[in-house]
MDAnalysis code that builds the backbone (N, CA, C; Angstrom):
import MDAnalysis as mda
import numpy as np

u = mda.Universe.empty(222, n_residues=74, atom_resindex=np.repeat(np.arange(74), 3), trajectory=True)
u.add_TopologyAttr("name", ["N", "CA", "C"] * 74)
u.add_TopologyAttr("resid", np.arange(1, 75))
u.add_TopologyAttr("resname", ["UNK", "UNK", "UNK", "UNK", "UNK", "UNK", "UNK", "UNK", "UNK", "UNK", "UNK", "UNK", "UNK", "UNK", "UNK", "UNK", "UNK", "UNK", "UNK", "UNK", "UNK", "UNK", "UNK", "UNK", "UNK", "UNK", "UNK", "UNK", "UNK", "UNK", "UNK", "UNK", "UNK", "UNK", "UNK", "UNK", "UNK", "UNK", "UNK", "UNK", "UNK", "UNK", "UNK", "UNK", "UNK", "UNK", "UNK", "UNK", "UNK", "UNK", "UNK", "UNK", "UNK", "UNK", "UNK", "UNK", "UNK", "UNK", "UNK", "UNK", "UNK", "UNK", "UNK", "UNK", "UNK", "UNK", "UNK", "UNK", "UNK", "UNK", "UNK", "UNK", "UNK", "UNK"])
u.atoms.positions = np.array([
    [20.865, -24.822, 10.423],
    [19.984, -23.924, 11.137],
    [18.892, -23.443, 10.189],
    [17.578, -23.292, 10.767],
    [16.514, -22.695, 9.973],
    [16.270, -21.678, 10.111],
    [15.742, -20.793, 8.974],
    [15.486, -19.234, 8.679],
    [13.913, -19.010, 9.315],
    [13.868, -18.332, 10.194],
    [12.132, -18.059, 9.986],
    [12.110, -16.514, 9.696],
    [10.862, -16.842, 9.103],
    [10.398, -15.147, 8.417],
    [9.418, -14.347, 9.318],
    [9.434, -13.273, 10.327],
    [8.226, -12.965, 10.764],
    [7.757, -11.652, 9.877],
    [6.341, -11.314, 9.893],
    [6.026, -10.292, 9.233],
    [6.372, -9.022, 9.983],
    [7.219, -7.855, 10.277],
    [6.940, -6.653, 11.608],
    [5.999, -5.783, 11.106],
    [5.906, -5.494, 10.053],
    [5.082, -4.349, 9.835],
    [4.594, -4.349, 8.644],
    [3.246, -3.985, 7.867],
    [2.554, -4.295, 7.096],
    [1.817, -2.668, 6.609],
    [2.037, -2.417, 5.718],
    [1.098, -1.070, 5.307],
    [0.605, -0.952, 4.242],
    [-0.155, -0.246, 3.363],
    [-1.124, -0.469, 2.613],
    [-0.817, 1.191, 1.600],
    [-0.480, 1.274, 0.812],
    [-0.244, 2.398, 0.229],
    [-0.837, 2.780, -1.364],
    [-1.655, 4.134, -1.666],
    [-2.477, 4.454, -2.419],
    [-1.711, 5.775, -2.897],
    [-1.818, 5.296, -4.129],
    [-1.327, 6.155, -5.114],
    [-2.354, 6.992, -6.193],
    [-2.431, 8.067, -5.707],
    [-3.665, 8.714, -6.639],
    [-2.922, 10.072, -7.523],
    [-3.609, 9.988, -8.690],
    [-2.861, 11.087, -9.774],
    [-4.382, 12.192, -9.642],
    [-2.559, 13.100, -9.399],
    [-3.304, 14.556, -9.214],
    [-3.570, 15.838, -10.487],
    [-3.636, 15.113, -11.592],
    [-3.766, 15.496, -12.969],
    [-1.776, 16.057, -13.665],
    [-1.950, 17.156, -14.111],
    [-0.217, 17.275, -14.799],
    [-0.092, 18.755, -14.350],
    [1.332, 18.803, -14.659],
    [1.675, 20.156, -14.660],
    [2.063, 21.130, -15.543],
    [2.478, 22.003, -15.712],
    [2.309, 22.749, -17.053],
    [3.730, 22.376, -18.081],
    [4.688, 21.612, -17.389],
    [5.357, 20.817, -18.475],
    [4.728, 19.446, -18.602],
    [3.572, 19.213, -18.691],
    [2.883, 17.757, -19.024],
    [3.226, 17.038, -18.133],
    [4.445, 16.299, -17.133],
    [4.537, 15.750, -16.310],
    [3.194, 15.332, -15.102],
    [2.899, 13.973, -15.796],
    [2.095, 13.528, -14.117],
    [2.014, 13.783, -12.699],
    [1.603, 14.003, -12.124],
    [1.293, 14.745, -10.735],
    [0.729, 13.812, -10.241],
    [1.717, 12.825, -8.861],
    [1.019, 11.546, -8.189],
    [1.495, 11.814, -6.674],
    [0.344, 11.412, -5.697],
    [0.521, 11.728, -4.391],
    [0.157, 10.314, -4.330],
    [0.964, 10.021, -2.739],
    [0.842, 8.543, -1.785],
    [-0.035, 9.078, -0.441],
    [-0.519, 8.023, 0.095],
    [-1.548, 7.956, 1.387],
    [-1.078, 7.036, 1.721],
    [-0.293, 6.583, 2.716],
    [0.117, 5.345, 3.487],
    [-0.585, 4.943, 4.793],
    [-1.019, 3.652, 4.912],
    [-1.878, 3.488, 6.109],
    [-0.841, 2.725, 6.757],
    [-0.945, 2.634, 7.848],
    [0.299, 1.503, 8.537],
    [-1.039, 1.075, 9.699],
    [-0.141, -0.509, 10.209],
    [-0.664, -1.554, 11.093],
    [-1.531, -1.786, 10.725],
    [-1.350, -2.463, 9.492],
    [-2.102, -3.386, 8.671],
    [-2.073, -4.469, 8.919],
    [-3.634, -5.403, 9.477],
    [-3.335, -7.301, 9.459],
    [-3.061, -7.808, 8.997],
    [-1.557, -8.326, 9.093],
    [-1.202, -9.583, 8.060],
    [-1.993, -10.920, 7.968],
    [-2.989, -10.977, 8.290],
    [-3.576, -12.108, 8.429],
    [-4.934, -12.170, 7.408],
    [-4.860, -10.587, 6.963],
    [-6.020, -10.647, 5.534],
    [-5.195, -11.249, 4.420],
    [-6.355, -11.171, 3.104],
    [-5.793, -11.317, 2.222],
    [-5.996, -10.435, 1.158],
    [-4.922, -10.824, 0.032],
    [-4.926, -9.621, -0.403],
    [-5.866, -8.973, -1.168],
    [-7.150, -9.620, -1.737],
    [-8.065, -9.470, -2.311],
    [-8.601, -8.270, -0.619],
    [-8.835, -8.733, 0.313],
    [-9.436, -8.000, 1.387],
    [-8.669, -6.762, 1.066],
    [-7.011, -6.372, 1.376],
    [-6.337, -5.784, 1.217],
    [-6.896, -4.527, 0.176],
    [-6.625, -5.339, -1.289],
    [-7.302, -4.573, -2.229],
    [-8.613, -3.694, -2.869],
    [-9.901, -4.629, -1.673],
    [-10.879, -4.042, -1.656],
    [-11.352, -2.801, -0.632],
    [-10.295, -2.715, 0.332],
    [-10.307, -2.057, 1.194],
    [-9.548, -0.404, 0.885],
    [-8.532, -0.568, -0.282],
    [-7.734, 0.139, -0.906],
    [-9.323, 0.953, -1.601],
    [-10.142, 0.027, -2.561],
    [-10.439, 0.628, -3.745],
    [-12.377, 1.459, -2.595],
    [-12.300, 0.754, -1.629],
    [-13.237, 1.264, -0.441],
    [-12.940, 3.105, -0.295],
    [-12.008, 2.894, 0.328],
    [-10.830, 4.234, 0.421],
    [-10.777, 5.389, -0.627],
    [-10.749, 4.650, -1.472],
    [-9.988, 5.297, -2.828],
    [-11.724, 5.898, -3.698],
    [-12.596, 5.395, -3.003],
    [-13.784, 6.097, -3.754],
    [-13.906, 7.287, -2.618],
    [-13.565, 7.512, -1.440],
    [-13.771, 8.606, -0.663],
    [-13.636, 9.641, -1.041],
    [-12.007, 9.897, -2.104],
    [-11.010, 10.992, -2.459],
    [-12.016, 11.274, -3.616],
    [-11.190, 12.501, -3.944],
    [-11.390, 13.079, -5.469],
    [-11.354, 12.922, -6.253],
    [-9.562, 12.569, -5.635],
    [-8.230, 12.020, -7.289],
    [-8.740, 10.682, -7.644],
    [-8.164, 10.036, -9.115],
    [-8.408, 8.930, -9.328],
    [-7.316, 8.108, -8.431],
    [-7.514, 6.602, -8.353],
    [-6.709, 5.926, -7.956],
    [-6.104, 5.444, -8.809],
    [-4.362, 5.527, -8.913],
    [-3.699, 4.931, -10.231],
    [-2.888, 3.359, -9.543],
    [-2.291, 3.703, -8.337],
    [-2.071, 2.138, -7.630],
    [-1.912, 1.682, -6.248],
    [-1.838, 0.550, -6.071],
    [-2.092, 0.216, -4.723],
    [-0.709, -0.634, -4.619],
    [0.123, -0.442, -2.903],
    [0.942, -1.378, -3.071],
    [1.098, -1.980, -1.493],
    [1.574, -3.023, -1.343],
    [1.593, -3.507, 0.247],
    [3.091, -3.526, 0.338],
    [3.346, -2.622, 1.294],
    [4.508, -2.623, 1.757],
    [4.773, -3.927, 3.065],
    [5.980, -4.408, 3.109],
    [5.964, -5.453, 4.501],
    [7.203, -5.180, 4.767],
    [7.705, -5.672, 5.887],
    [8.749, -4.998, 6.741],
    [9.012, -6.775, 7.436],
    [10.139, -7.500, 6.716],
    [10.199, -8.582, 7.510],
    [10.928, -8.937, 8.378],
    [10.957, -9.753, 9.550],
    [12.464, -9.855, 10.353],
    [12.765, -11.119, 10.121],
    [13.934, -11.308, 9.717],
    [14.247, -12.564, 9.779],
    [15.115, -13.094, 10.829],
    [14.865, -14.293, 11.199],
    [15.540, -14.770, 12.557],
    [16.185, -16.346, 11.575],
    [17.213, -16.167, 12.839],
    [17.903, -17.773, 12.741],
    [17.490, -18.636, 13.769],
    [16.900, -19.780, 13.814],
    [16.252, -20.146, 14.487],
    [16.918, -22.209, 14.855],
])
């Protein structure tokens, strides 16, 4: 039997540092976008992140693509 992979859900998540706190510890907040096209790529993906990411204040420290797969037996 064959495995197929479908994509269900796709999101796009931005990680921006919100400077430290008074024990030095980094200070990082997430922005998650969901129903994201799996059908870009990830360069699109990424430019669309760093699009975004000039809007805010904070710097942008990372970008990550979350995916959500189903797998079927087929």
């Amino acid at each position: 039997m064959a495995l197929e992979t479908n994509v269900s859900n796709l999101k796009l998540q931005l990680k921006y540092n919100y400077g430290v706190d008074d024990s030095g510890n980094v200070i990082t907040k997430s922005k998650t976008y969901s129903n994201i096209n799996n059908a870009v790529t990830d360069q699109v993906k990424y430019d669309v992140a760093i699009a975004i990411a000039a809007l805010q204040a904070h710097a942008l420290e990372e970008v990550h693509v979350i995916q959500d797969n189903l797998l079927l037996n087929v």
